[in-house]
C-alpha positions in Angstrom: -37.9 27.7 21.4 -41.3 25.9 22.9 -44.4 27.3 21.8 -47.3 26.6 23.4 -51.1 27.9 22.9 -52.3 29.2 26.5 -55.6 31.3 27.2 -55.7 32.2 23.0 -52.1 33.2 23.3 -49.1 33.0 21.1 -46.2 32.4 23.5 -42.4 31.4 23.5 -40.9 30.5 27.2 -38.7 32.8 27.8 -39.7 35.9 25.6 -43.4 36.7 23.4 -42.5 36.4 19.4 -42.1 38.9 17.4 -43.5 39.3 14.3 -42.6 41.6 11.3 -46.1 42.2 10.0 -45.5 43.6 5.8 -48.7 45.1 4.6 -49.4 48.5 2.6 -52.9 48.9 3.7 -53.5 50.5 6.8 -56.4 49.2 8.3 -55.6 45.7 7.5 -51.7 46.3 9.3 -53.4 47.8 11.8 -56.1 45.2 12.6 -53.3 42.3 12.2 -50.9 44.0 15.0 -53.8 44.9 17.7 -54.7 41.4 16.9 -51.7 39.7 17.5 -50.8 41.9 20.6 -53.3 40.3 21.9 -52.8 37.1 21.5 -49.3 37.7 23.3 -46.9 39.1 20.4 -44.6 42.0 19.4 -45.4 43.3 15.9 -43.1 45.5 14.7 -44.6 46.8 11.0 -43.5 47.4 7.3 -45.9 49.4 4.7 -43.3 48.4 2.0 -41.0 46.6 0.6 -37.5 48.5 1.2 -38.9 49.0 5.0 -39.5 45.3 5.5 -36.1 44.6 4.6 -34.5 47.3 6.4 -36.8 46.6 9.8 -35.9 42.5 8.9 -32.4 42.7 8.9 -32.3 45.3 11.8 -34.5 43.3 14.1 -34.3 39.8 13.4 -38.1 38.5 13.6 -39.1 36.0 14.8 -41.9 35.2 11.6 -43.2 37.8 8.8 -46.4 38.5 7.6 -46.1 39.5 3.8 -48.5 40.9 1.9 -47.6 39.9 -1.7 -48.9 43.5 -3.2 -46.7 46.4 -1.8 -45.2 49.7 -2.8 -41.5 50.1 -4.0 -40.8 45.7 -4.0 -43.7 43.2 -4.0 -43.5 40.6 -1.5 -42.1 38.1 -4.0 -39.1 40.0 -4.2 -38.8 41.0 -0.3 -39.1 37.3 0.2 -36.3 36.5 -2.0 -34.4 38.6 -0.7 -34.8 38.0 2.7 -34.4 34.1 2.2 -30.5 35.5 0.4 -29.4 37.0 3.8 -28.1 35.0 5.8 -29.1 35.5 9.6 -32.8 35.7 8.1 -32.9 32.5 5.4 -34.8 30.6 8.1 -37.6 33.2 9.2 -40.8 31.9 9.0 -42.4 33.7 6.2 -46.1 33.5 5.4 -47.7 35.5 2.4 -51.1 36.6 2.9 -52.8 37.9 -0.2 -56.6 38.5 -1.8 -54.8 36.6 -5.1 -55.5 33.5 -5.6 -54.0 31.2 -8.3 -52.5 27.6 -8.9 -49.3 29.6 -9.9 -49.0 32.4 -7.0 -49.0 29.4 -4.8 -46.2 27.9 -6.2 -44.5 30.9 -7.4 -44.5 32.5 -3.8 -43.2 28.9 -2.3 -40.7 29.2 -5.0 -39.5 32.3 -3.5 -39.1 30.5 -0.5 -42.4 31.3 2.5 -43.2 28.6 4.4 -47.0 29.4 3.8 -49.7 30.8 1.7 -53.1 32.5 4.0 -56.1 33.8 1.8 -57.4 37.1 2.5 -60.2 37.9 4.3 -57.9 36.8 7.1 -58.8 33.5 9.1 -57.4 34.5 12.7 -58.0 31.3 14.3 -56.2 29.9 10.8 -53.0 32.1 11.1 -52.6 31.7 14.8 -52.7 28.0 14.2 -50.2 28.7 11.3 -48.0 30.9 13.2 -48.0 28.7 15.7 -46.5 25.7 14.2 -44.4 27.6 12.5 -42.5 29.3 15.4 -41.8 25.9 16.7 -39.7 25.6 14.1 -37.6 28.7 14.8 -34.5 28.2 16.3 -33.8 30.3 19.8 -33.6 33.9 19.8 -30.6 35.9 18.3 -29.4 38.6 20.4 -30.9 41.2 18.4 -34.2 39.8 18.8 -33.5 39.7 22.4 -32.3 43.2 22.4 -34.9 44.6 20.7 -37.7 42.7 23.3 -36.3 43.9 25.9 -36.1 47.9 24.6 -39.5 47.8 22.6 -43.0 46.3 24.3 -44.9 47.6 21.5 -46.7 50.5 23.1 -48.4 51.3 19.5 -46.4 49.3 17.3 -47.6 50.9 14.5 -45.2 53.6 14.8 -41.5 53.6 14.0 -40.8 56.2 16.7 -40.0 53.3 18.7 -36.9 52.0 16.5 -35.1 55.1 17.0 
């Protein structure tokens, strides 16, 4: 998969990425998806950790957003977890969190994401990020295809779309 940055965009040649974003607070999942749409993706969105894993190995992302700090599973644990399946142990996975510590950093690389974003959110930062990260995914599964081409995110938000 090429990735390339055109007009602010995040794009893949044949299809638009899509991202699992993982994030119990509303406003900040909310403000990540309408940002991302923008910038050319599919977000499909988790407010916990039981959801992110059940919307993960349903839809094969593309690269998760994980908020370390959820409901039900922190995002350490969705993390390992999603690194032990196997059609997902090469996701992109990037924790964004308001913690900040010497030992989150390596604890959460431990637990195997690829990257660790500070909140308040950098956009221009985590597009760069996502960016170089996506050019490491390999192509598409099927799923992923299947789902692109069924769901183009009219409010991603929702689940309504998944069923």
């Amino acid at each position: 998969m090429q990735v390339n940055l055109r007009h602010s965009r995040i794009t893949a040649t044949n299809n638009d990425p899509v991202i699992l974003v993982v994030e119990d607070h509303d406003d900040t999942r909310e403000m990540l998806t309408i940002l991302l749409n923008r910038h050319g993706c599919h977000v499909i969105a988790a407010e916990n950790g039981p959801q992110a894993i059940d919307l993960a190995d349903k839809l094969h992302p593309d690269l998760i957003l994980m908020d370390l700090k959820l409901p039900l599973l922190d995002g350490m644990a969705v993390t390992r977890l999603v690194r032990s399946h196997p059609a997902l142990n090469q996701v992109p996975i990037v924790i964004l969190t308001g913690y900040d510590s010497p030992q989150l950093h390596s604890d959460a690389l431990n637990a195997g994401c690829n990257y660790f974003l500070l909140k308040p959110i950098d956009f221009d930062r985590l597009r760069e990020v996502i960016t170089t990260l996506l050019r490491s995914v390999p192509q598409p599964s099927p799923m992923r295809l299947q789902y692109s081409l069924v769901v183009k995110s009219k409010h991603p938000i929702t689940l309504h779309h998944l069923h």
